[in-house]
C-alpha positions in Angstrom: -77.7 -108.3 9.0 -75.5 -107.3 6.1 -74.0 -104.0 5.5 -73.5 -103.3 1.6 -71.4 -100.4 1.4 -71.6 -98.1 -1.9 -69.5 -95.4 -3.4 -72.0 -93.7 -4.9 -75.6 -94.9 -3.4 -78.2 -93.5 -5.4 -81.1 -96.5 -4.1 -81.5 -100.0 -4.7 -84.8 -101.7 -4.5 -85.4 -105.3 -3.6 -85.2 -106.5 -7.2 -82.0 -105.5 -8.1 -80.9 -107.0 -4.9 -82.3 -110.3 -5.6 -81.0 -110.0 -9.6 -77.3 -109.8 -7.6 -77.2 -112.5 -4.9 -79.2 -115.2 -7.9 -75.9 -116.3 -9.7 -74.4 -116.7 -6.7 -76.9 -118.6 -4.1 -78.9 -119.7 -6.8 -82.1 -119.8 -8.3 -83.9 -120.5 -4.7 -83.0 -117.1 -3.3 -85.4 -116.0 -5.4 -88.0 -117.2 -3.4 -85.9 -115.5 0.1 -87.5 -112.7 1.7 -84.8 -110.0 1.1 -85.7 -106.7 2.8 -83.6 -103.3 1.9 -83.7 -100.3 4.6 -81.0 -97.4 3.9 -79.5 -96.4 7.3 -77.0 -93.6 5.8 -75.8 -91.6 2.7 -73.5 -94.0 1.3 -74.6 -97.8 2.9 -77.7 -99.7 2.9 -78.6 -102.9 5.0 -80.1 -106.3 3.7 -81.5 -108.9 5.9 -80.4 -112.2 4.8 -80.9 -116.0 6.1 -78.6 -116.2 8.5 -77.0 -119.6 6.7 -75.3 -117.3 3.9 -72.3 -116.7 5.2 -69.3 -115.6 2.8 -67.2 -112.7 1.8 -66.7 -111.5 -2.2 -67.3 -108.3 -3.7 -70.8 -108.7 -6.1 -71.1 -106.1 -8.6 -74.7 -104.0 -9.4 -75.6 -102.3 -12.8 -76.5 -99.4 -11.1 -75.0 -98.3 -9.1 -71.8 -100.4 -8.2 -71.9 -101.6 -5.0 -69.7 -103.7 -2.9 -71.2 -106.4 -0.9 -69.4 -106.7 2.6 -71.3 -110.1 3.9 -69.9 -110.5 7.4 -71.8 -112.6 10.3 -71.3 -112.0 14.4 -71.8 -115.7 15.6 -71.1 -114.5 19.3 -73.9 -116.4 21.4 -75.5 -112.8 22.0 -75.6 -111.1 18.2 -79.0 -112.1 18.1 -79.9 -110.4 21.4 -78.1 -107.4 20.6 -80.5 -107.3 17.4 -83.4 -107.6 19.6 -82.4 -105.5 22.0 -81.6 -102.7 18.9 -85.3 -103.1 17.4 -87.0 -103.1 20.6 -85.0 -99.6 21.7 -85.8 -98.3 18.0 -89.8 -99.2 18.5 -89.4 -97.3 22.2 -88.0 -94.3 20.6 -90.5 -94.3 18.1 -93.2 -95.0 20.4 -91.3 -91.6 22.5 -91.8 -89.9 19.4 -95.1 -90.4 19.0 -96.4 -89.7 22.4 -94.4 -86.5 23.2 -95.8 -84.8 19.4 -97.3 -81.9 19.5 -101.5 -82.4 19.8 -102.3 -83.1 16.2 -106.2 -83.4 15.2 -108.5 -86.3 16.0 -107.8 -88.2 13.8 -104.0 -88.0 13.0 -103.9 -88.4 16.8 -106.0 -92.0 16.9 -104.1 -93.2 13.9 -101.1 -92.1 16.0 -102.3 -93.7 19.3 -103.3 -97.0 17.1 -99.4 -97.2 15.7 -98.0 -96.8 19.2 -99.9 -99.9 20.1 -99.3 -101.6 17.4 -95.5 -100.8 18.4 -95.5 -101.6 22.3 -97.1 -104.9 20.6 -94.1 -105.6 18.6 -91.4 -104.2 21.2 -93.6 -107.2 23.7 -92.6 -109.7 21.1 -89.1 -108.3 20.9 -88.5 -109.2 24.5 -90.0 -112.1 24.2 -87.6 -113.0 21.7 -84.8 -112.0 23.9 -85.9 -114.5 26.7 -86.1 -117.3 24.3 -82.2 -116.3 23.0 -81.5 -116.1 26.7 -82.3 -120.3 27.3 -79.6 -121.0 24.4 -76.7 -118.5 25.7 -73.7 -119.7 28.3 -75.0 -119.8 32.0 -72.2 -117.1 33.1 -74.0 -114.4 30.8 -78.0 -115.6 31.7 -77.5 -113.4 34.8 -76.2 -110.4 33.4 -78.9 -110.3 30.4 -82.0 -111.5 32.2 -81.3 -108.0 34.4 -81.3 -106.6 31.2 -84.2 -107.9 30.2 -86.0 -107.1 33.5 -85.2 -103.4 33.1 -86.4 -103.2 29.4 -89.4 -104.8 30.5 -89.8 -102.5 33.4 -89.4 -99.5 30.3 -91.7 -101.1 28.2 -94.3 -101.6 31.0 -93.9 -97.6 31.6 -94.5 -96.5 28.1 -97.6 -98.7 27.6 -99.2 -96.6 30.9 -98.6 -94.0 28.9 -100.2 -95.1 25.9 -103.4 -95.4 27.8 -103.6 -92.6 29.6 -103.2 -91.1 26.0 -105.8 -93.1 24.4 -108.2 -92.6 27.5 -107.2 -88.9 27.3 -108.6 -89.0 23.4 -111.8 -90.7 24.7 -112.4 -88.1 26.7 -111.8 -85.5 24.1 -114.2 -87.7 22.0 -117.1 -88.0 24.4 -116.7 -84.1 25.2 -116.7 -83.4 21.4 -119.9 -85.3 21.5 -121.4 -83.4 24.5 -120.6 -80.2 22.7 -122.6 -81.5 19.3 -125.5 -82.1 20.8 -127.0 -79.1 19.3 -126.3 -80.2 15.9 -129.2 -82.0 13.7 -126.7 -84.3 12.8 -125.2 -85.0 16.4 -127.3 -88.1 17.3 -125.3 -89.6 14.0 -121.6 -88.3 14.7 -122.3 -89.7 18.2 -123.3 -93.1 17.4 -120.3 -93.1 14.9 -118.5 -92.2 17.8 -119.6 -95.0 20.1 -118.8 -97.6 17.1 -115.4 -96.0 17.1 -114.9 -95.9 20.7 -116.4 -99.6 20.5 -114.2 -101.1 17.8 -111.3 -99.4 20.0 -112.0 -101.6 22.8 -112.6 -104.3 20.6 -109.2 -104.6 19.3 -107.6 -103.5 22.8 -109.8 -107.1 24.2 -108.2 -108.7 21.2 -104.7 -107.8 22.2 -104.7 -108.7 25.0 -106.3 -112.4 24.4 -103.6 -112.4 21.8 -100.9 -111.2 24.8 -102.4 -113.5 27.3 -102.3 -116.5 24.7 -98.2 -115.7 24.0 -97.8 -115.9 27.5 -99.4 -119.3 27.9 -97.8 -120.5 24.5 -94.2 -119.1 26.4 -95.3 -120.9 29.7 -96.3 -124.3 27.9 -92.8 -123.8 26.2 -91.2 -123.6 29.7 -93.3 -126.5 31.0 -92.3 -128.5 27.8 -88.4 -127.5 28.6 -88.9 -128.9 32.4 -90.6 -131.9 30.9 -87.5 -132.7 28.7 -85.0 -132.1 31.3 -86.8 -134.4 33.9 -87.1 -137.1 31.3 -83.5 -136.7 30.4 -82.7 -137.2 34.0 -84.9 -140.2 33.9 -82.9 -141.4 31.3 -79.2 -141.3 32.8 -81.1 -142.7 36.3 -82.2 -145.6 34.0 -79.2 -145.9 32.1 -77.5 -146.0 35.3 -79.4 -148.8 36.7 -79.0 -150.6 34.1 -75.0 -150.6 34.3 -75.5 -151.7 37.6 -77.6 -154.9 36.7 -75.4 -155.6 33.9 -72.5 -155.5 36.9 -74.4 -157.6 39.5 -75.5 -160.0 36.1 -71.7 -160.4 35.9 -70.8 -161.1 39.3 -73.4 -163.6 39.7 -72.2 -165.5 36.6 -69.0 -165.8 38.0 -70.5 -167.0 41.3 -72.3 -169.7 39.7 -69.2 -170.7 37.9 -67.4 -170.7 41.4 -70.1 -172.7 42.7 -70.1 -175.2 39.9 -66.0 -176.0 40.4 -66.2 -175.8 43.9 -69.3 -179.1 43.2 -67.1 -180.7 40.9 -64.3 -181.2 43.1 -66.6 -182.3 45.8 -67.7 -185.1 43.9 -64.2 -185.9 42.4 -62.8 -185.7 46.0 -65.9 -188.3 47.2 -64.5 -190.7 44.1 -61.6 -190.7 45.1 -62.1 -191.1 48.9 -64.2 -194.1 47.8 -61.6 -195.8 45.8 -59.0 -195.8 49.1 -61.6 -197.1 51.3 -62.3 -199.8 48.6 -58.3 -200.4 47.8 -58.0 -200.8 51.9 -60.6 -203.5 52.8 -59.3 -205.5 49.4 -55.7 -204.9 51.4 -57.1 -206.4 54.3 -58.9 -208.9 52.8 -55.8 -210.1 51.3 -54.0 -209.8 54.4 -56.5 -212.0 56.2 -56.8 -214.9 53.2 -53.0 -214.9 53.3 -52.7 -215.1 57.3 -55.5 -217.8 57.4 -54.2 -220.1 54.5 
């Protein structure tokens, strides 16, 4: 995230964003997503790729802005960013809950965004866990509690949410109790049970959706034991393979032993021939001269 500070901020849309950072990243940025979303009077925040990564001052038509492009490459920025968002759903999911008792059906478009939020606050944590795996193993401890408690908030707020949505059943099915009366109240209470049955239909969908993340994350862990096993393989095979190569080595030299150690035998058996032979022709000689 990069904060683009302006002295007099009057809005910038996406466009003249894109117009600014094209001469100097290139025709390609064009096709970046670039999102703008003002957090006070006089500064604005854009979400870049997190490769750009460079500091110069980049003038606007209107109005002039200075461009501040600083990057936090500490091993838990990207958690801290998670951990933001997912406290900014919360708050909003708070919100949302604790309003005042709005009609029907400002209150089920409510209830629908606060789902839609604890859905994305779940995927923030999620996120979290998978930063967790690539930070230093002195700081896994400290942010896995973290991550257990927002879990443990997040968990809270979504028994909440149905007790709120199963409170505006209620109101529902006693609104259709009340209409029976009406000519028209077979109708509104059919369109009612659709409702109430398109509802549940997308609450079953969620949760397939949750309960298939979960798998997809416990595959990923699976995968990640997998890869660690097989890189202990390797070393284990790597290592045995040193120590062939060594016992390879010691036996060449053995046999090379063995082949000097045959090679003076036989030279030694020569030569221990040759005396025996030089003596009996001595002795031979000896006796020819005695006899003659």
């Amino acid at each position: 995230m990069y904060d683009i500070m302006s002295e007099e901020f009057l809005g910038v849309d996406v466009s003249q964003i894109s117009n600014v950072f094209a001469p100097v990243f290139g025709s390609a940025f064009g096709e970046m997503v670039v999102s703008v979303v003002p957090v006070r009077h006089r500064s604005i925040t854009v979400a870049l790729p997190r490769f750009l990564h460079r500091r110069r001052p980049l003038p606007l038509r209107s109005p002039d802005l200075f461009i501040d492009f600083t990057m936090d490459n500490s091993p838990t920025a990207l958690f801290d960013s998670y951990a933001q968002d997912f406290q900014q759903l919360i708050n909003s999911v708070r919100e949302k809950l604790e309003a005042p008792t709005t009609n029907g059906e400002q209150r089920k478009a409510a209830l629908r965004r606060v789902e839609m939020e604890l859905d994305e606050a779940d995927e923030m944590i999620s996120q979290m866990e998978v930063e967790i795996q690539s930070m230093p193993q002195s700081l896994r401890g400290t942010y896995n509690t973290r991550v257990r408690g927002l879990k443990t908030e997040l968990a809270r707020w979504k028994k909440s949410a149905d007790l709120h949505i199963q409170s505006s059943r209620t109101e529902l099915f006693n609104n259709a109790t009340s209409g029976a009366d009406d000519p028209y109240g077979d109708d509104a209470t059919n369109q009612r049970t659709r409702l109430l049955a398109g509802t549940q239909s997308l609450a079953d969908s969620s949760r397939r959706l949750e309960d298939s993340h979960r798998i997809a994350l416990e595959t990923e862990d699976v995968g990640a034991d997998i890869l660690r096993s097989l890189r202990v393989q390797r070393e284990q095979i790597e290592h045995t393979r040193d120590t062939l190569g060594g016992a390879d080595r010691s036996i060449d030299r053995a046999s090379g032993t063995l082949k000097q150690m045959i090679t003076r035998m036989y030279r030694q058996r020569y030569i221990t021939w040759a005396i025996i032979a030089i003596l009996v022709i001595l002795i031979v000689l000896i006796l020819w001269f005695k006899l003659s």
